[in-house]
SESE-991920 format. One record per atom (N, C-alpha, C): x, y, z; residue in one letter. Coordinates in steps of 0.1 Angstrom, whole numbers, padded with zeros to 4 digits, always signed. Layout:
<recs>
XYZA/...
</recs>
This chain:
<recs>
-0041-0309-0941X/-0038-0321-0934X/-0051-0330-0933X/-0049-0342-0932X/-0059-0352-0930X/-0064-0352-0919X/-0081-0351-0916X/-0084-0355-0904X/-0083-0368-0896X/-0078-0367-0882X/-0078-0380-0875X/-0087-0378-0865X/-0087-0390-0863X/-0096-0392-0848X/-0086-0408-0843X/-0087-0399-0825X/-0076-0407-0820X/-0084-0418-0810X/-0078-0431-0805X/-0088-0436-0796X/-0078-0443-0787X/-0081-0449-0774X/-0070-0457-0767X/-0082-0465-0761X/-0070-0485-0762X/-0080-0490-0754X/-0065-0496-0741X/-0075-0498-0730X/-0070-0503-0721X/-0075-0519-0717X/-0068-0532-0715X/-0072-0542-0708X/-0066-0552-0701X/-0071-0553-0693X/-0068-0555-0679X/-0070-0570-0683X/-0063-0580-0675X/-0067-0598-0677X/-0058-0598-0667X/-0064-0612-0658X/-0062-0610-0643X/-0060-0628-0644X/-0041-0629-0637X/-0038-0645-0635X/-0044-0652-0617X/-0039-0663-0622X/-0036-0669-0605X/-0031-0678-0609X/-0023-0685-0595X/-0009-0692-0598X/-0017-0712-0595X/-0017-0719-0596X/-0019-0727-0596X/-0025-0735-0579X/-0015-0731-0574X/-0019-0736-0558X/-0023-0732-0545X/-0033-0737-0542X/-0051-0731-0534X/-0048-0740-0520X/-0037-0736-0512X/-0034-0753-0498X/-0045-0752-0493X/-0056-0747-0490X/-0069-0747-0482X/-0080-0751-0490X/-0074-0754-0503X/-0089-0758-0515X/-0091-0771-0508X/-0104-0781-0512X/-0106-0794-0509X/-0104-0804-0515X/-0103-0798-0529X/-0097-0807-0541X/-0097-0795-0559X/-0095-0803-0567X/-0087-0794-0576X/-0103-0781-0581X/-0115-0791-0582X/-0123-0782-0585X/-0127-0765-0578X/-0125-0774-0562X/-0121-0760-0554X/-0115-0747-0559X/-0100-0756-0560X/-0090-0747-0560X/-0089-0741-0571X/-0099-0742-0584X/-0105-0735-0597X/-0113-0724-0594X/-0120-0730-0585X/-0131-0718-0584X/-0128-0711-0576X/-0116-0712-0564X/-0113-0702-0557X/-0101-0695-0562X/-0098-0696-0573X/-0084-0689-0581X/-0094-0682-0592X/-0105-0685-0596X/-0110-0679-0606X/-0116-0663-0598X/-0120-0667-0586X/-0131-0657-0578X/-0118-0646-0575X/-0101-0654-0572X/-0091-0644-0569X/-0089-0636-0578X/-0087-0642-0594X/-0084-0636-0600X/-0092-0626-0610X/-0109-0632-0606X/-0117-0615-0607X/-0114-0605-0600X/-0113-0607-0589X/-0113-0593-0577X/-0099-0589-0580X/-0091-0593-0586X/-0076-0588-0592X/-0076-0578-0607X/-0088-0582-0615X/-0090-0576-0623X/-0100-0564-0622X/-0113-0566-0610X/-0115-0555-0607X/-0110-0544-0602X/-0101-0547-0595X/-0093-0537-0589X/-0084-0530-0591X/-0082-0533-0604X/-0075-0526-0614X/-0078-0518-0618X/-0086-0522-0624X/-0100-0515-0636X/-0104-0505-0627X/-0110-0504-0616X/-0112-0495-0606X/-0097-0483-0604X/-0091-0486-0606X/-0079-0475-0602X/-0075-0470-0622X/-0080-0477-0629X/-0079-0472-0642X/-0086-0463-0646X/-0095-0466-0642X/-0110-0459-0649X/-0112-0445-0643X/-0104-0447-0625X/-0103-0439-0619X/-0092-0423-0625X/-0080-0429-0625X/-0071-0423-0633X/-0076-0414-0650X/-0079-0422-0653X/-0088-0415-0667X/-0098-0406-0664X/-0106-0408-0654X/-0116-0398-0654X/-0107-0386-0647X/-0096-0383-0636X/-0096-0378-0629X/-0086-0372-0645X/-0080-0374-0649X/-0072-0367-0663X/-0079-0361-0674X/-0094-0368-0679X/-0096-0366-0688X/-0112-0356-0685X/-0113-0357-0675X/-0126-0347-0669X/-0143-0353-0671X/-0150-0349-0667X/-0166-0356-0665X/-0169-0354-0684X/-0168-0351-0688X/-0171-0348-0701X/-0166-0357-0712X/-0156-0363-0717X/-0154-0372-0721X/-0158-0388-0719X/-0168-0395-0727X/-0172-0407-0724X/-0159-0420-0720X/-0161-0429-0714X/-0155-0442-0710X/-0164-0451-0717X/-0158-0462-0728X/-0172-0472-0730X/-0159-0482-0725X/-0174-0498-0723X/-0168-0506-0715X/-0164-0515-0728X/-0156-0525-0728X/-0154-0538-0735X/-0140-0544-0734X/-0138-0558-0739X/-0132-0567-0738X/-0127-0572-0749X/-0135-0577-0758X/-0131-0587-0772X/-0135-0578-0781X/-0125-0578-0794X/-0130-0571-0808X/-0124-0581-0814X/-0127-0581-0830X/-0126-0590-0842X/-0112-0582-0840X/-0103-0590-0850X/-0091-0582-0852X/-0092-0576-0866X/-0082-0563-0859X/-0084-0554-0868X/-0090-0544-0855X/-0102-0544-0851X/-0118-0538-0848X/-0110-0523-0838X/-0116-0514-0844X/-0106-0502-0837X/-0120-0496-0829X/-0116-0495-0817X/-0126-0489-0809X/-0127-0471-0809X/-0141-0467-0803X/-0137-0453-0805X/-0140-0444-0790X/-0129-0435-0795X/-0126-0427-0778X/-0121-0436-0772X/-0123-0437-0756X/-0111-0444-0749X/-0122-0459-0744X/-0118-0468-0742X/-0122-0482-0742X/-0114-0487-0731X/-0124-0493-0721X/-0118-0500-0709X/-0126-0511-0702X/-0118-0525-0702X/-0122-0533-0701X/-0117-0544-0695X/-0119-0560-0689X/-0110-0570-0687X/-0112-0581-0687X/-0109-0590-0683X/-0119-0604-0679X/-0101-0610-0673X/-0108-0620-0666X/-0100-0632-0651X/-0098-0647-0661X/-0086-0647-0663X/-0082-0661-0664X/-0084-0674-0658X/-0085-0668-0642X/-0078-0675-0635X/-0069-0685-0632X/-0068-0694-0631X/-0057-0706-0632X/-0055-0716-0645X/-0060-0714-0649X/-0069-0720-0661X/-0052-0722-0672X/-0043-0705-0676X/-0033-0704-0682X/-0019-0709-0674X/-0022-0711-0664X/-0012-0718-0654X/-0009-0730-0650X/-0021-0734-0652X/-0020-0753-0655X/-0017-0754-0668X/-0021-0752-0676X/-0016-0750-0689X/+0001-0754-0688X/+0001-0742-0684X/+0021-0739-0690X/+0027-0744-0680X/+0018-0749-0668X/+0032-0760-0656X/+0025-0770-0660X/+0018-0778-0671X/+0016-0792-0672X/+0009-0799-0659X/+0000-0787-0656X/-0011-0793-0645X/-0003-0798-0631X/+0007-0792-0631X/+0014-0790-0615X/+0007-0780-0606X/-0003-0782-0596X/-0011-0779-0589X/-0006-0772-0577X/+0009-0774-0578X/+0017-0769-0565X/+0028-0755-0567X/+0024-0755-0580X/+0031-0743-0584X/+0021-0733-0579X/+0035-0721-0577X/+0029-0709-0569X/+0038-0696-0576X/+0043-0698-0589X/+0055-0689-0593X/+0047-0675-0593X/+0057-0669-0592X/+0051-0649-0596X/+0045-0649-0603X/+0052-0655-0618X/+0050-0653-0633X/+0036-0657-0635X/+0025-0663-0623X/+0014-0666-0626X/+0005-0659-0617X/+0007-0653-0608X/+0003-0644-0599X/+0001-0627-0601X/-0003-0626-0614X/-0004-0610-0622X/-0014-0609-0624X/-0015-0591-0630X/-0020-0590-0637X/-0015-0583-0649X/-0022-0584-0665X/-0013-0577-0676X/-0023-0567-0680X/-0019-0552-0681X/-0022-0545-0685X/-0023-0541-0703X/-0031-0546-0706X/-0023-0533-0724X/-0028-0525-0727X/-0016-0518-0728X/-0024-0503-0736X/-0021-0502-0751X/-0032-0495-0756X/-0033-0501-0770X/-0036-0483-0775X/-0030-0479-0783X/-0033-0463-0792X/-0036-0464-0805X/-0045-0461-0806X/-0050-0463-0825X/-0052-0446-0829X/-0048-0443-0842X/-0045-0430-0850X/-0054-0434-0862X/-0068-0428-0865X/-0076-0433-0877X/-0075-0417-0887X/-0070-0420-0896X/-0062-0406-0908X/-0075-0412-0924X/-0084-0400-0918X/-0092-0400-0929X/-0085-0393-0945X/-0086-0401-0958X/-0080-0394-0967X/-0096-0389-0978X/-0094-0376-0985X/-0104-0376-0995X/-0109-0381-1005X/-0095-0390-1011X/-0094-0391-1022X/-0083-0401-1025X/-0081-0410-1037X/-0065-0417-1040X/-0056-0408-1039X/-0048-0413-1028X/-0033-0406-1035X/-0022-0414-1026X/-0010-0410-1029X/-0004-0413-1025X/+0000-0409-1009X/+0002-0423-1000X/+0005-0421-0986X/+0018-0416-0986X/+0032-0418-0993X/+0043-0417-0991X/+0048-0426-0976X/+0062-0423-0975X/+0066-0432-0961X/+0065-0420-0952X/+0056-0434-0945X/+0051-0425-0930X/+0058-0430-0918X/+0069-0420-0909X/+0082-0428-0902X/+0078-0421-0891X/+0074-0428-0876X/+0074-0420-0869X/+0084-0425-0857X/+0086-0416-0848X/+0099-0419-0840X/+0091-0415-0827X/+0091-0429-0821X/+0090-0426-0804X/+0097-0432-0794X/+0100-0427-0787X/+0112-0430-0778X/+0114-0433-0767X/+0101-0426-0763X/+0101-0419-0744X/+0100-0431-0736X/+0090-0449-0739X/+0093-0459-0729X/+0099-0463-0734X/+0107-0473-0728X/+0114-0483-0725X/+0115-0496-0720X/+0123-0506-0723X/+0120-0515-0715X/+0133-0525-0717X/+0138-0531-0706X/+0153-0540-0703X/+0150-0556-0699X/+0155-0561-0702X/+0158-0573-0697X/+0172-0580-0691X/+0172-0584-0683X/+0185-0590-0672X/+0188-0601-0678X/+0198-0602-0691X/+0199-0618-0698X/+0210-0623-0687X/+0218-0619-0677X/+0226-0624-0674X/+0235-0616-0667X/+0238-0620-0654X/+0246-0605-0640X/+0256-0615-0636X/+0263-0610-0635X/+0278-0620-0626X/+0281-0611-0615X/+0285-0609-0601X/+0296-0599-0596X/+0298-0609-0585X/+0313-0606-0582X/+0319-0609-0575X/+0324-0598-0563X/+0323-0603-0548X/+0324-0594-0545X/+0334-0602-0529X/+0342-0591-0521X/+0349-0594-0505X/+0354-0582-0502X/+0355-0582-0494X/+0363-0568-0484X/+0364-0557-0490X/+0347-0552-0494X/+0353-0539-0498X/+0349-0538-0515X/+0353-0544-0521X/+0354-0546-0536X/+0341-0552-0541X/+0337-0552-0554X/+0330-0560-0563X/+0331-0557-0577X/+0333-0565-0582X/+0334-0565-0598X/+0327-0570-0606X/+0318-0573-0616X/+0312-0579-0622X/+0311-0578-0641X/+0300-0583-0647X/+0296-0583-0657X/+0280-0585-0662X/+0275-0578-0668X/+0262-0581-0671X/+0256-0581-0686X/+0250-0586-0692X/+0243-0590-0703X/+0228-0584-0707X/+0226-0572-0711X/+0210-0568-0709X/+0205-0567-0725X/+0188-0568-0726X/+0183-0563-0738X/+0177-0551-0739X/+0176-0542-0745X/+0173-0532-0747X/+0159-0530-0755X/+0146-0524-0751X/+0138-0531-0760X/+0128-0516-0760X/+0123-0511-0771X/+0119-0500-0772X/+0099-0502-0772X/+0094-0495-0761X/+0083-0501-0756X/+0074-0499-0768X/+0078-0487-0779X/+0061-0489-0786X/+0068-0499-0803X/+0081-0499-0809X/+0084-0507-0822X/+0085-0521-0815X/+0090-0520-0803X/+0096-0534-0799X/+0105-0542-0807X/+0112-0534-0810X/+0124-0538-0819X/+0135-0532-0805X/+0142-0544-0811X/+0151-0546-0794X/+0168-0547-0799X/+0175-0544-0788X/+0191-0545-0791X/+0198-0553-0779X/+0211-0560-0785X/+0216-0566-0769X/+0227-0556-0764X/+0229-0555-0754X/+0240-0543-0744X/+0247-0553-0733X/+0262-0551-0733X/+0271-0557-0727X/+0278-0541-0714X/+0278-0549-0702X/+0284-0540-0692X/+0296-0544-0685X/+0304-0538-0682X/+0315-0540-0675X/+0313-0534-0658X/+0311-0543-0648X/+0307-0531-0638X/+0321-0534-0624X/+0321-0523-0617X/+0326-0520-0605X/+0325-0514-0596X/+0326-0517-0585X/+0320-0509-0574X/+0323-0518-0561X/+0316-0514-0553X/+0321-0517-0539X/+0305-0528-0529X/+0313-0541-0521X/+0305-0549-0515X/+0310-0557-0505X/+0303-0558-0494X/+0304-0572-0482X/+0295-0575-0481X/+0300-0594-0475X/+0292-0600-0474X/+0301-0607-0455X/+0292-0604-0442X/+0294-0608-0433X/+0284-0619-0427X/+0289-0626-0423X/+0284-0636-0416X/+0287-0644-0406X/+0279-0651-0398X/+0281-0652-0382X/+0280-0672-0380X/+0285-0679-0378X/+0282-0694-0384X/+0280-0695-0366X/+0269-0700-0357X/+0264-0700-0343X/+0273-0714-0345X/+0276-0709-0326X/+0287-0724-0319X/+0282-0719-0311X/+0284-0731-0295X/+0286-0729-0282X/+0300-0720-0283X/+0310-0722-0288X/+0323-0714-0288X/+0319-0704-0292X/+0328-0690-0284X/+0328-0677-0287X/+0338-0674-0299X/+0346-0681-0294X/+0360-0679-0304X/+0357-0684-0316X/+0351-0697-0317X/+0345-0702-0333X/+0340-0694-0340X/+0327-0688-0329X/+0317-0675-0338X/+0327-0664-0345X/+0335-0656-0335X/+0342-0647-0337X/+0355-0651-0347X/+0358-0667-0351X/+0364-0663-0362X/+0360-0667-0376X/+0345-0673-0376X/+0335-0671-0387X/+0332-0660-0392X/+0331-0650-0385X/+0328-0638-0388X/+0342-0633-0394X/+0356-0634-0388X/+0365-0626-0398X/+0366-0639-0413X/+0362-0654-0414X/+0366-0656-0424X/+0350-0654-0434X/+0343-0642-0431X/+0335-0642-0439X/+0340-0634-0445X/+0344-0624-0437X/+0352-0609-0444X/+0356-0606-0455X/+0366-0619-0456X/+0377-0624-0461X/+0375-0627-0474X/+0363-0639-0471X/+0358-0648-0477X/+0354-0641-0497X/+0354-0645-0502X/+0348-0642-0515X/+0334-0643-0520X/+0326-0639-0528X/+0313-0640-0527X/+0307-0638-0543X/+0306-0646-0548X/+0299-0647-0562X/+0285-0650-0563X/+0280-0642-0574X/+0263-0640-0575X/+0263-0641-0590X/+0252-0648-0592X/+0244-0646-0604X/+0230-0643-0606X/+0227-0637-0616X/+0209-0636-0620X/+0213-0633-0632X/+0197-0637-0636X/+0190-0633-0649X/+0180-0638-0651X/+0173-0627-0656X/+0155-0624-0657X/+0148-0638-0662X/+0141-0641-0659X/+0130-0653-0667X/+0126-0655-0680X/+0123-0658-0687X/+0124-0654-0698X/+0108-0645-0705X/+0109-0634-0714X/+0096-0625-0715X/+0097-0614-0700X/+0107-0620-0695X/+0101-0609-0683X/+0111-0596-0688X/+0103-0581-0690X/+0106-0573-0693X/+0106-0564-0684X/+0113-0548-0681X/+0110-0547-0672X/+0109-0528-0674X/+0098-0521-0674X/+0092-0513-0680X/+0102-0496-0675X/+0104-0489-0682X/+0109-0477-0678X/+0105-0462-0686X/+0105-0453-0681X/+0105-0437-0689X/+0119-0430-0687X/+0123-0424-0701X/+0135-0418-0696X/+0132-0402-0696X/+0142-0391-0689X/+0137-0380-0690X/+0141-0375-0703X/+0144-0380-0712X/+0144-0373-0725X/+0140-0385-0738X/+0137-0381-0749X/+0137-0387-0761X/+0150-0393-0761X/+0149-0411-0767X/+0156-0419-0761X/+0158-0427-0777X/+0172-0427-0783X/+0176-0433-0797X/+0183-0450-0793X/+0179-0462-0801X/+0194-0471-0793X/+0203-0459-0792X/+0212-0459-0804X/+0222-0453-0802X/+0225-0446-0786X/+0219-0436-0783X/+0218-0432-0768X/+0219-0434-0757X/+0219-0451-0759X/+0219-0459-0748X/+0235-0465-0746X/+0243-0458-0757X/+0253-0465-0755X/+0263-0454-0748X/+0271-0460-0737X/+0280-0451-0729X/+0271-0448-0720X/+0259-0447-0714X/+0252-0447-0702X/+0256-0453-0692X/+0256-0448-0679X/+0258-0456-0672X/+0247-0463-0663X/+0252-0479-0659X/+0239-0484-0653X/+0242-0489-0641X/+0235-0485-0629X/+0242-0496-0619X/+0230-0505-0611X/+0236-0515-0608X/+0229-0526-0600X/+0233-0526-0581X/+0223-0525-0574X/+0222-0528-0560X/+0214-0538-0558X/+0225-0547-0546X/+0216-0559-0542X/+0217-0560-0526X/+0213-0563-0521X/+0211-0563-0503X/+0208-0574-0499X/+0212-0581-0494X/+0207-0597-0485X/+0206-0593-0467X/+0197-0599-0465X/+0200-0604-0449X/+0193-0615-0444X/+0203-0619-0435X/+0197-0633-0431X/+0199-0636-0416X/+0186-0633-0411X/+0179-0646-0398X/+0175-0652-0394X/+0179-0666-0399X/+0170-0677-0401X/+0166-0680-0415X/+0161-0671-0420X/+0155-0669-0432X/+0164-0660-0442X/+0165-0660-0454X/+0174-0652-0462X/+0167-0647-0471X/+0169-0630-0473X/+0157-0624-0480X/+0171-0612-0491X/+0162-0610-0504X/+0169-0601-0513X/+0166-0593-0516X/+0169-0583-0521X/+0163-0572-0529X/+0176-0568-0540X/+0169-0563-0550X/+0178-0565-0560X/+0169-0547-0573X/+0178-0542-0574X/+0172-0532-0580X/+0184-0522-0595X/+0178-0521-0604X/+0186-0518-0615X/+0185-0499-0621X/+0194-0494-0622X/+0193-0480-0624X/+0200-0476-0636X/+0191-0466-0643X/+0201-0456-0652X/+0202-0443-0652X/+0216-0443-0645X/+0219-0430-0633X/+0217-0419-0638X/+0215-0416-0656X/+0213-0402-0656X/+0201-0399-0667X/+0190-0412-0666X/+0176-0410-0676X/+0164-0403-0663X/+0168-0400-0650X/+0154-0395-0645X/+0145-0404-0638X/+0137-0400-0627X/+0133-0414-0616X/+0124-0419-0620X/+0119-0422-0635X/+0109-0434-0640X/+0124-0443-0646X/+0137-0442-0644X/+0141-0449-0645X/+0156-0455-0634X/+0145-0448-0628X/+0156-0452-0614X/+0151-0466-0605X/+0156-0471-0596X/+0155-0487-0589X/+0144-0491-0594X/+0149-0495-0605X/+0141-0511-0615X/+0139-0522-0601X/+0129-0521-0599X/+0129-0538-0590X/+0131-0548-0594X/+0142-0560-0592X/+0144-0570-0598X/+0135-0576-0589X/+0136-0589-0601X/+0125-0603-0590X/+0135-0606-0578X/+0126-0603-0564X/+0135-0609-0549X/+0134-0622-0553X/+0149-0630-0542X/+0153-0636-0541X/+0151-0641-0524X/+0146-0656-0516X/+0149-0659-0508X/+0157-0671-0507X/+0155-0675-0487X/+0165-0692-0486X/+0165-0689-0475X/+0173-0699-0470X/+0175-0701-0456X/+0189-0701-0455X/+0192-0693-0441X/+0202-0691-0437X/+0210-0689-0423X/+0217-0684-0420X/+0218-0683-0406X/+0220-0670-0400X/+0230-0664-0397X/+0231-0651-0397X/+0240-0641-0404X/+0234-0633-0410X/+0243-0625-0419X/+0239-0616-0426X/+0249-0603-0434X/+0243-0590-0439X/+0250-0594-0451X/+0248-0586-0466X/+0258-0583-0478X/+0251-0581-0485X/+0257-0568-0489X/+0253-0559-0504X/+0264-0555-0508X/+0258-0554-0524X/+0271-0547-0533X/+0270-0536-0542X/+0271-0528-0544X/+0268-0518-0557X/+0275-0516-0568X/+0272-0516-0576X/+0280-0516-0593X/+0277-0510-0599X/+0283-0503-0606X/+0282-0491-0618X/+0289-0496-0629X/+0288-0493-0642X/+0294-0493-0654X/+0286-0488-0670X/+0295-0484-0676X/+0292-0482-0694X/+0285-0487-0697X/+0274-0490-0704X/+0265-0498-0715X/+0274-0496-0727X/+0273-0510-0735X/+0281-0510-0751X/+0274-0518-0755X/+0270-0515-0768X/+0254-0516-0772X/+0262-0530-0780X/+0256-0539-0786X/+0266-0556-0792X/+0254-0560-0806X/+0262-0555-0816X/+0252-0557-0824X/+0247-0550-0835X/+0239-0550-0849X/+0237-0541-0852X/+0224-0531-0850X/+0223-0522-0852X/+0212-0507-0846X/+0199-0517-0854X/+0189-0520-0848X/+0171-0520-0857X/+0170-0506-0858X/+0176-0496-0857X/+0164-0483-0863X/+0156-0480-0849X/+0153-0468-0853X/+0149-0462-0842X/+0131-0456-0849X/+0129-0459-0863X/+0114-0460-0871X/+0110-0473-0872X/+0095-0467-0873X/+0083-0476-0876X/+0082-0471-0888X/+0085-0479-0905X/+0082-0468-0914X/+0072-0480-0922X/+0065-0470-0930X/+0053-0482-0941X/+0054-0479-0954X/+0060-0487-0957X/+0062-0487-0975X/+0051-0479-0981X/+0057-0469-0991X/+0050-0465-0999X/+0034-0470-1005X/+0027-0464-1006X/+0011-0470-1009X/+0002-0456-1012X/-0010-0464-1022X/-0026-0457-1026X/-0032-0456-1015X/-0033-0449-1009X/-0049-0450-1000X/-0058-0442-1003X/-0065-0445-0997X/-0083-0439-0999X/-0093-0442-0985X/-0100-0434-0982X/-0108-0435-0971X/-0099-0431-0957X/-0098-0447-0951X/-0096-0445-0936X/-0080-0454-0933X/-0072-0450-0931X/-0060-0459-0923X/-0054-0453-0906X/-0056-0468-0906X/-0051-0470-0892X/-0041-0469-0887X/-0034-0462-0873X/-0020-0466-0870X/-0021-0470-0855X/-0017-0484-0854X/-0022-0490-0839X/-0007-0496-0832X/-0001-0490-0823X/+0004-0496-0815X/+0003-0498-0798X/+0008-0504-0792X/+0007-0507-0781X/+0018-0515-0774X/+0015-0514-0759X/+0026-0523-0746X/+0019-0532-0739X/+0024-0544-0732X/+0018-0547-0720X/+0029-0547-0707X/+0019-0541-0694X/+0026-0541-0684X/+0021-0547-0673X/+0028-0557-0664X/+0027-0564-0658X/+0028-0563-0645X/+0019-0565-0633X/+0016-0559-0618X/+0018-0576-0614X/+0026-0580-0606X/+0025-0587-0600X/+0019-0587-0584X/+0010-0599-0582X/+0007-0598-0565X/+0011-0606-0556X/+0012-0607-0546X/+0016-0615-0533X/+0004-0627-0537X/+0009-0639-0529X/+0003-0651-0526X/-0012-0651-0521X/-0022-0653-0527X/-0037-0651-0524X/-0042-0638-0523X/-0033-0626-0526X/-0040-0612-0526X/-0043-0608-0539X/-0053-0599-0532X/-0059-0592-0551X/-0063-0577-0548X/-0057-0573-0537X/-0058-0554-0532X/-0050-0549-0543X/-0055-0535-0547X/-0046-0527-0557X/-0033-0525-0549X/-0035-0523-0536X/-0022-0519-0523X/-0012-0530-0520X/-0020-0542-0525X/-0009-0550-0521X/+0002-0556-0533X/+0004-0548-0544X/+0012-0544-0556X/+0023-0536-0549X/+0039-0535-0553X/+0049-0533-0549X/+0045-0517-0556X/+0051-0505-0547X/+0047-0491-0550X/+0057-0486-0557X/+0066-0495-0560X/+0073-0492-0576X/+0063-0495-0590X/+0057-0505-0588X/+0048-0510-0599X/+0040-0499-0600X/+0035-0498-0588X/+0022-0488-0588X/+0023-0473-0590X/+0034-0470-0588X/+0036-0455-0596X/+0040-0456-0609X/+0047-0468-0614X/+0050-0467-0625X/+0034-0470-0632X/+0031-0482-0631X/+0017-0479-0638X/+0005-0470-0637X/+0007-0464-0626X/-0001-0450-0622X/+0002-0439-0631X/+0015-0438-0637X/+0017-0427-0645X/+0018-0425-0662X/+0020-0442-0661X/+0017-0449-0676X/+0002-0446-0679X/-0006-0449-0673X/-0023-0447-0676X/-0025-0431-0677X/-0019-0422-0664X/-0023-0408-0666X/-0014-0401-0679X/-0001-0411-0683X/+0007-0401-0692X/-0003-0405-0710X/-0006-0416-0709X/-0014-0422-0719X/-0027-0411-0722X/-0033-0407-0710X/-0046-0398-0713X/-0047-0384-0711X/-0032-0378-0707X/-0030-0365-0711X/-0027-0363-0726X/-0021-0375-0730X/-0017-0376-0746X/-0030-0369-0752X/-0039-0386-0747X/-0049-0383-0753X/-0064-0368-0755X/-0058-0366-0744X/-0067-0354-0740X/-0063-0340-0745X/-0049-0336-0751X/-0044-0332-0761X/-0048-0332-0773X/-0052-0342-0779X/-0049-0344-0793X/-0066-0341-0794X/-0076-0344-0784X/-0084-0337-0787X/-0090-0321-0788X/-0080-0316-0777X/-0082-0304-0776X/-0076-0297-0787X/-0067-0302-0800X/-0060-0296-0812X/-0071-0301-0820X/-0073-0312-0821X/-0089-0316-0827X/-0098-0303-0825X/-0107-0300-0820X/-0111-0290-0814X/-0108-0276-0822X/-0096-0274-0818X/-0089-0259-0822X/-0092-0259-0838X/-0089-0269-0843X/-0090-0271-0858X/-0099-0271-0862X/
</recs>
């Protein structure tokens, strides 16, 4: 067998959203989104670097960097980042200063794995097919349910997207399950209130969503995972409202029998204003995959090689933060275990393949 030598790089790039209400003017509000969205990238980097050493032990080096020529394969494991700041956000809102979306309030992770397969001589590579399975990743093209007394029924529209080919499938669901939605409409009358509340009961209640667009939404299943596999699974959606004045969501997506890296997907919350009132619904149904299979290989046409070839793939994962925060803690602790175990599952890999290295 040919010798390899394996390397992984990690990099961190750190947003901010466009609008600074306490800046004094726009130059302000640059340089105080740029200073946010350093301390967002270090703080990362700091729970990465952390993670890697605590997996890979005092004896393996960390080198630092950020930019390589393309192509440029680093060696051993490589960690690095640098701060956008607002800079990509004016950009893509057309210098709307008032925008504050999520979608600009991150940070993006990527992890990157390179396989360098020294050969001695011409010969033939033959096709080299390899199958990985284990992440995942969905998108929400589209949720309908309808829901009153008890009932909810719906339909939903998802992509299926396989985290390391990224060759993706569409999946159609049929769902059902059970939901209310109560509410209280305030009078001086007792009797008005009290019969707002039974015609909420009553009332019917339709919902829609669907993801942003690129927003992906990252998963592990407990087994080696084919399309094909994903068809007949079951998936269900929970959503929760309450309203005090204010109207808040939560919204969370499951596949009830892949194991708890793929259990309550947090959907993007939802608020508004409202008056008083509770409603959730829960839905279950089949996945039916719509379309035809991409394959479940990465394969490379037959070829001569000689020397050195590369095999590089990679993901990016995306930590969103609250409004002017840049704490590693103030990241939703679904993100955070999911990315917490993405980085340590990455460098047990890695820390493997040296220790067979090694033996060999």
């Amino acid at each position: 067998m040919a010798p390899q030598a394996h390397a992984l790089r990690f990099t961190v790039v750190a947003y901010a959203s466009p609008r600074w209400r306490a800046a004094s003017g726009a130059a302000d509000a640059d340089r105080r989104n740029e200073k946010l969205a350093e301390e967002r990238e270090r703080n990362v980097l700091v729970i990465v670097e952390r993670i890697l050493r605590q997996t890979l032990g005092p004896t393996v080096p960390i080198h630092g960097g950020t930019s390589h020529a393309q192509g440029a394969v680093p060696q051993g494991v490589e960690v690095g980042g640098y701060s956008v700041g607002s800079r990509d956000s004016l950009r893509a809102t057309h210098g709307d200063r008032q925008n504050n979306d999520e979608a600009y309030r991150k940070v993006d992770v990527r992890f990157e794995r390179f396989t360098a397969t020294t050969y001695t001589g011409m010969r033939s590579a033959g096709q080299v097919s390899t199958r990985i399975r284990k992440w995942w990743a969905v998108r929400i093209d589209q949720l309908h349910v309808t829901y009153s007394g008890g009932n909810a029924t719906g339909d939903a529209d998802l992509t299926l997207i396989n985290g390391d080919s990224m060759k993706s499938m569409r999946a159609k669901v049929h769902l059902d399950g059970s939901g209310y939605n109560v509410g209280i409409t305030p009078s001086p009358n007792p009797g008005k209130m009290l019969s707002s509340l039974f015609r909420s009961v009553a009332r019917t209640r339709s919902d829609s969503y669907r993801d942003k667009p690129k927003t992906d939404h990252s998963f592990g299943c407990n087994r080696e995972m084919g399309f094909a596999d994903f068809n007949g699974q079951t998936v269900t959606f929970k959503k929760s409202t309450y309203t005090v004045g204010v109207k808040g969501s939560t919204m969370s997506l499951t596949f009830d029998n892949l194991g708890s890296d793929a259990s309550e997907l947090m959907l993007t919350p939802m608020g508004g204003i409202g008056l008083i009132g509770l409603g959730h619904y829960a839905v279950s149904g089949r996945l039916h995959l719509v379309g035809p299979n991409p394959g479940d290989w990465m394969d490379q046409d037959p070829q001569v090689v000689s020397n050195v070839a590369t095999k590089h793939d990679g993901f990016t994962l995306t930590l969103t933060f609250p409004t002017g925060k840049s704490r590693y803690e103030d990241i939703g602790i679904v993100d955070r275990m999911k990315f917490e175990s993405l980085v340590e599952g990455h460098a047990a890999r890695f820390a493997q393949q040296l220790a067979k290295k090694k033996d060999n």
